[in-house]
Each structure stands twice: as structure tokens, then as C-alpha cells.
PyMOL CGO cylinders between C-alpha atoms (Angstrom):
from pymol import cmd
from pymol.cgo import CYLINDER

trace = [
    CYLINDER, -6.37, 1.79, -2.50, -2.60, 2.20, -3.53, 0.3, 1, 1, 1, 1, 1, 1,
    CYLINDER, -2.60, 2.20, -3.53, 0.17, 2.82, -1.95, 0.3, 1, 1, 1, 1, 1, 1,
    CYLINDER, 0.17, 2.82, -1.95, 1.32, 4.83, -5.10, 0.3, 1, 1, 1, 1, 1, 1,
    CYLINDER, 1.32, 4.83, -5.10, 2.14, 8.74, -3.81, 0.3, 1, 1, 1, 1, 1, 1,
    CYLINDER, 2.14, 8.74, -3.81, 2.35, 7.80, -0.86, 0.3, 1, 1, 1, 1, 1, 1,
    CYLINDER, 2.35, 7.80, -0.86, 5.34, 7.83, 1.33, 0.3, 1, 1, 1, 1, 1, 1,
    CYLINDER, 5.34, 7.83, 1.33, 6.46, 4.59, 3.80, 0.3, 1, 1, 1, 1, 1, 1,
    CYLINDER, 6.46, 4.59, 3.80, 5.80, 6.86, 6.60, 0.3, 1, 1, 1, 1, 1, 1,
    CYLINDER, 5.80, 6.86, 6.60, 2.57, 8.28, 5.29, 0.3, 1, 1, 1, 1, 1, 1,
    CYLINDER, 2.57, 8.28, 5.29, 1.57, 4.73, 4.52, 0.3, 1, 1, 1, 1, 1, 1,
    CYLINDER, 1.57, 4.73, 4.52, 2.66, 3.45, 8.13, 0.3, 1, 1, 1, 1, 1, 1,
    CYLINDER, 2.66, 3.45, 8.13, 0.76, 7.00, 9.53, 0.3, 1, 1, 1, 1, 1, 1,
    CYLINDER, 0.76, 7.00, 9.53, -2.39, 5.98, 7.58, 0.3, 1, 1, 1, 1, 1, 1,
    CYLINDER, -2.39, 5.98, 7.58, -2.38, 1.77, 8.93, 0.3, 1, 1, 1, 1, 1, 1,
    CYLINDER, -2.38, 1.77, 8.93, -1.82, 3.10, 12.54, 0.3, 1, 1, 1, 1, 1, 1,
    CYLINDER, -1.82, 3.10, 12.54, -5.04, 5.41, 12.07, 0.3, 1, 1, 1, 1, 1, 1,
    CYLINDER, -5.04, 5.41, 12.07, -6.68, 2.64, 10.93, 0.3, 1, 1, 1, 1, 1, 1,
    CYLINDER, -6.68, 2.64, 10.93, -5.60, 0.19, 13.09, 0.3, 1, 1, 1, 1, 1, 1,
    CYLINDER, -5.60, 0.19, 13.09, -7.02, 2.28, 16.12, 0.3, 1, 1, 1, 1, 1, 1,
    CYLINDER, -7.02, 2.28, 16.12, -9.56, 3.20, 15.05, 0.3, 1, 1, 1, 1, 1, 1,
    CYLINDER, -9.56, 3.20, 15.05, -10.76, 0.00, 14.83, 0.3, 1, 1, 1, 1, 1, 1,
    CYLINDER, -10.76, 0.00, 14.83, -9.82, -0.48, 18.39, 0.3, 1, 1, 1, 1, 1, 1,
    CYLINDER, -9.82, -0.48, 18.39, -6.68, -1.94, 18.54, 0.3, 1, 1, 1, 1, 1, 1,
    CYLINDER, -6.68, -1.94, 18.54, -3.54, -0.94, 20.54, 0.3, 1, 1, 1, 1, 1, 1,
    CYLINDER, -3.54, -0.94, 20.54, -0.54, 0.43, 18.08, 0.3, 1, 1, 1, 1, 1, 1,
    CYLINDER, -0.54, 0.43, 18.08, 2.77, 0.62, 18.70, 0.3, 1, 1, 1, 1, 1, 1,
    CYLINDER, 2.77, 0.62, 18.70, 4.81, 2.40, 16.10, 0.3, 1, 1, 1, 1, 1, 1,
    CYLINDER, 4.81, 2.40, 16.10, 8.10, 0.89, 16.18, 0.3, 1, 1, 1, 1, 1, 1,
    CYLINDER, 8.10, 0.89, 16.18, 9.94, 3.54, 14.11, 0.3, 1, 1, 1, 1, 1, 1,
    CYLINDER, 9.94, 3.54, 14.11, 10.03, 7.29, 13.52, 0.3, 1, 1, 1, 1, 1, 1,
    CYLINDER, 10.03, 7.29, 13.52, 11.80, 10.20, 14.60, 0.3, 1, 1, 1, 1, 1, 1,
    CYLINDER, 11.80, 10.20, 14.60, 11.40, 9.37, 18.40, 0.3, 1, 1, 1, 1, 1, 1,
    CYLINDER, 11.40, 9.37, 18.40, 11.65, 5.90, 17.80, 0.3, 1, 1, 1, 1, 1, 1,
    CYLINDER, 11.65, 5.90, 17.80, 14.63, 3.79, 17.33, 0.3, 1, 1, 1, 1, 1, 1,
    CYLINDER, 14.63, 3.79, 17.33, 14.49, -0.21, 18.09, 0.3, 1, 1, 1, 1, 1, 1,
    CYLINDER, 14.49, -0.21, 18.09, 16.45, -1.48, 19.45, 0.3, 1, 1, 1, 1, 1, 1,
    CYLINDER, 16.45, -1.48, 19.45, 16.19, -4.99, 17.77, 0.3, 1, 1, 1, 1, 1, 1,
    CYLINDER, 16.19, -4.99, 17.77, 17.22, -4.92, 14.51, 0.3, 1, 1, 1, 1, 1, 1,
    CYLINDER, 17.22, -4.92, 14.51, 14.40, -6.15, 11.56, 0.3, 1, 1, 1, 1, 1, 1,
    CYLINDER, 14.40, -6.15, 11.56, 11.57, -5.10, 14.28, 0.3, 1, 1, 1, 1, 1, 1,
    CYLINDER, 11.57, -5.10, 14.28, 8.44, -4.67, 12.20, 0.3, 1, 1, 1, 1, 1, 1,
    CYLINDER, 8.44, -4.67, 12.20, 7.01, -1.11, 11.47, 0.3, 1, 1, 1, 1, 1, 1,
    CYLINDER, 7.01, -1.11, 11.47, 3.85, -1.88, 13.90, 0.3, 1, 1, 1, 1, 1, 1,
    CYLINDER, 3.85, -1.88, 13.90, 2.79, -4.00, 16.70, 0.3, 1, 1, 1, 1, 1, 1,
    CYLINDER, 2.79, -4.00, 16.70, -0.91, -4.19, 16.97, 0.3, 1, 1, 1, 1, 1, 1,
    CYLINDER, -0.91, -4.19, 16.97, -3.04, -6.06, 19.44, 0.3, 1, 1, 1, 1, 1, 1,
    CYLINDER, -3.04, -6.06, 19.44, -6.41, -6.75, 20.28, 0.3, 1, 1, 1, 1, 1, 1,
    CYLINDER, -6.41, -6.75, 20.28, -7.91, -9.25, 22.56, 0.3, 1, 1, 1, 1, 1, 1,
    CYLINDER, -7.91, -9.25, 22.56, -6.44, -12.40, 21.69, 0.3, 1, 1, 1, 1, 1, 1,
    CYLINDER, -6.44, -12.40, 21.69, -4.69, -11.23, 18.73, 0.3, 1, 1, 1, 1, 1, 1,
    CYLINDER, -4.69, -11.23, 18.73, -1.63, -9.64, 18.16, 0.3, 1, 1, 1, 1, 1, 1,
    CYLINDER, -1.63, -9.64, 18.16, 0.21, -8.47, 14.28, 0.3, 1, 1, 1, 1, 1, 1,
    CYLINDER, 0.21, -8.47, 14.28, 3.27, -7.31, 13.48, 0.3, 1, 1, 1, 1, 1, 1,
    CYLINDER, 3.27, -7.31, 13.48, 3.25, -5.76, 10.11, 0.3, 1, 1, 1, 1, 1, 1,
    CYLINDER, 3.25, -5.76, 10.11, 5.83, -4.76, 7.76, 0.3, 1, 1, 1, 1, 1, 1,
    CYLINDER, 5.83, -4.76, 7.76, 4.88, -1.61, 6.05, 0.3, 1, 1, 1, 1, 1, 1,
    CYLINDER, 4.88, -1.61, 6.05, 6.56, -2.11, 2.11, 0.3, 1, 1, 1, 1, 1, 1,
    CYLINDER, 6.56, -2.11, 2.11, 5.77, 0.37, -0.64, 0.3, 1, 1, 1, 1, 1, 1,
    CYLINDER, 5.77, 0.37, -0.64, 6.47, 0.28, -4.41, 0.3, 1, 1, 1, 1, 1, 1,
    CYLINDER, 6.47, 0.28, -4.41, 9.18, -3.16, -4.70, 0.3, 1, 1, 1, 1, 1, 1,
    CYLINDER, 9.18, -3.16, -4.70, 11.03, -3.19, -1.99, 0.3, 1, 1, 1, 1, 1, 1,
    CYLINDER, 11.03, -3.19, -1.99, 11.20, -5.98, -0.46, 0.3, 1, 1, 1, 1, 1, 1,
    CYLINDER, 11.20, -5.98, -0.46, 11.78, -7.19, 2.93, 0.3, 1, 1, 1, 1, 1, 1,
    CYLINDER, 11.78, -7.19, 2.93, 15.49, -6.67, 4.74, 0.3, 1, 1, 1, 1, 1, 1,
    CYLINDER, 15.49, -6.67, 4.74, 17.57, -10.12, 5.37, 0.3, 1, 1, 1, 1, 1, 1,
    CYLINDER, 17.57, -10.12, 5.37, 17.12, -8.54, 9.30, 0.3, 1, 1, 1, 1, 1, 1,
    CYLINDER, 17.12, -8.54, 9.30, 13.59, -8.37, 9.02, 0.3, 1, 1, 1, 1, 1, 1,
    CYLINDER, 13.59, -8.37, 9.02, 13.63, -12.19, 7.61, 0.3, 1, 1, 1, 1, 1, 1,
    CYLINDER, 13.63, -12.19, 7.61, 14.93, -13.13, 10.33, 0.3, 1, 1, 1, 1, 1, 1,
    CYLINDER, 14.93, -13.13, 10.33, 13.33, -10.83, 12.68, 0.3, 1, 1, 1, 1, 1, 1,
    CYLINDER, 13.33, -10.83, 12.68, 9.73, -12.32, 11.16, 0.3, 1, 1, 1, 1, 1, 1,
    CYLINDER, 9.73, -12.32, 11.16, 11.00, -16.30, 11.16, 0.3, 1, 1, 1, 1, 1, 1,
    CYLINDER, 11.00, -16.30, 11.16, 11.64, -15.71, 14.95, 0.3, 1, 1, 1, 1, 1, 1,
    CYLINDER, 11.64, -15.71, 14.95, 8.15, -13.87, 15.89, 0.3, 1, 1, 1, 1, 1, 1,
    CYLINDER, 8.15, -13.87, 15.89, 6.62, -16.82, 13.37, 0.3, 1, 1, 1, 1, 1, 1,
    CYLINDER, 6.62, -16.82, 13.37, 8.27, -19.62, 15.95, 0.3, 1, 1, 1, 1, 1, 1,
    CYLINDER, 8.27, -19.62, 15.95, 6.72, -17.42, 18.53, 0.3, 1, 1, 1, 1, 1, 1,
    CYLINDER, 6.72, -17.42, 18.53, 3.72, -18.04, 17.45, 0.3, 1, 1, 1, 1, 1, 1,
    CYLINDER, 3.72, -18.04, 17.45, 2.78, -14.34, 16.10, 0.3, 1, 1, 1, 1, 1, 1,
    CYLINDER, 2.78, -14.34, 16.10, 1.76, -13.06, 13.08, 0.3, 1, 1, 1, 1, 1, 1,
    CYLINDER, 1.76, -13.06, 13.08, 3.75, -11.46, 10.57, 0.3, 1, 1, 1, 1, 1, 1,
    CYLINDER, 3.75, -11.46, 10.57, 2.41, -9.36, 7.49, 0.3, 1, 1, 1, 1, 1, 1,
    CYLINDER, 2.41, -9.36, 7.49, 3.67, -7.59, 4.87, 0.3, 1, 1, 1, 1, 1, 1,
    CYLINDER, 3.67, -7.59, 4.87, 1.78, -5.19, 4.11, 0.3, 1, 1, 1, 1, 1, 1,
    CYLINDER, 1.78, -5.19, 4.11, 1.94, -2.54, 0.70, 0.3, 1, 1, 1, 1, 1, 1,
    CYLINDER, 1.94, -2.54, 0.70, -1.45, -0.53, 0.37, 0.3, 1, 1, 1, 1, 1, 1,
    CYLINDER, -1.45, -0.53, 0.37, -3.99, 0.11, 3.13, 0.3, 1, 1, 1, 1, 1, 1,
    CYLINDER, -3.99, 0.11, 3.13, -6.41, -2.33, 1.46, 0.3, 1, 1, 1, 1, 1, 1,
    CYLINDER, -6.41, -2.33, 1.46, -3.96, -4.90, 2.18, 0.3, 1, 1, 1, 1, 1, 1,
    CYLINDER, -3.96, -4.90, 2.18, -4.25, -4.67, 6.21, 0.3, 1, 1, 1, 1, 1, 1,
    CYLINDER, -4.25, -4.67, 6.21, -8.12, -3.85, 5.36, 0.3, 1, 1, 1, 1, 1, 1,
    CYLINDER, -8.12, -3.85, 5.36, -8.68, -7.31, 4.57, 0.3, 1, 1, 1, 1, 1, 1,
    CYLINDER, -8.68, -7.31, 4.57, -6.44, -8.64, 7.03, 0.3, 1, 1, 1, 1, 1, 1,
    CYLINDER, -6.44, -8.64, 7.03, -7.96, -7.13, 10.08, 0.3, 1, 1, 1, 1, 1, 1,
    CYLINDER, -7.96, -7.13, 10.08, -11.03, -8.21, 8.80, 0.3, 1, 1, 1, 1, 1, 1,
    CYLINDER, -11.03, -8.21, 8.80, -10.20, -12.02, 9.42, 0.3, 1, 1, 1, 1, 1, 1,
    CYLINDER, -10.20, -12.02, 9.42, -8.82, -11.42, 12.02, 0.3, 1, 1, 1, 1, 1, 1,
    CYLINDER, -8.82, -11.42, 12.02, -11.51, -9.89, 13.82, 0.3, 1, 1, 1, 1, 1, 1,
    CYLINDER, -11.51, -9.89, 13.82, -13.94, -12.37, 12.44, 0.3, 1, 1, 1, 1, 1, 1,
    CYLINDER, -13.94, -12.37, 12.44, -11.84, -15.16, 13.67, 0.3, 1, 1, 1, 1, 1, 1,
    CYLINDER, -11.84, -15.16, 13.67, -12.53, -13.42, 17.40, 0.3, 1, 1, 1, 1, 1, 1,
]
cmd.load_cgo(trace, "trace")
């Protein structure tokens, strides 16, 4: 699947719904009642059991923020994960490792 057509929120809207329904928590980090307050936060937080993903929704080129850099360095030194992510088959095949590696 592409992202092409499809806006950033439609895209972020569409790995949430995924994302749960594969039984992980979601937390949508931005949106109309949503503002974070730390600047670069990623578009989702997702966790399940021992895992936990913060993912970067991107569509078309753009490319990750200089905030978000750094936002994704820090979490990294944290010891999270950090994904960019541009089409749904992207985070397809990464919650599959992930929830093989469980």
C-alpha cells in the first residue's frame, strides 16, 4: 500500500486503526484536540507488553523536522524505538517483528 492520496492525518488515522487493532495501546500525539507539548514529539506512541514505538508518520518527501531529530536521538538514548514511517505497509512489517520478537 501507498501513502499516495492519502492525507498525513488520514495516514496517521489509518496506523492508529491498525495499531489497535492489533492490540496495542495508541496515543495520538497530534490533532485538533491535541497539542504537545514537547516539541518534535512523534505522531504516535504505541505500546504493547514489553514494547513500546514511537512513529513518525511522513508522506510523499518530507522529511523529518530538525525538532523531531532531536526529539528521536533523545527517545533513541532512552532506549525506545523510533520509526519513520510513509505507507501503512511500512508499520505492517514493523509490528510484525516486533511482535515476533515477544
Amino acid at each position: 500500500m501507498t501513502s499516495l492520496g492519502l492525507t498525513h492525518d488520514e495516514l496517521v488515522a489509518q496506523a492508529a486503526q491498525y495499531l489497535e487493532y492489533r492490540g496495542w495501546l495508541v496515543i495520538v500525539t497530534h490533532g485538533p484536540r491535541n497539542h504537545p507539548r514537547q516539541p518534535g514529539v512523534t505522531d504516535l506512541i504505541a505500546m504493547r507488553r514489553r514494547a513500546n514505538l514511537l512513529v513518525e508518520i511522513k508522506i510523499d518527501r518530507d522529511k523529518p523536522r530538525p525538532d523531531q531529530l532531536e526529539f528521536a536521538d533523545h527517545a533513541i538514548r532512552c532506549g525506545l524505538e523510533v520509526y519513520v514511517v510513509r505507507t501503512l505497509d511500512d508499520l505492517v512489517a514493523i509490528v510484525h517483528r516486533c511482535e515476533e520478537e515477544q
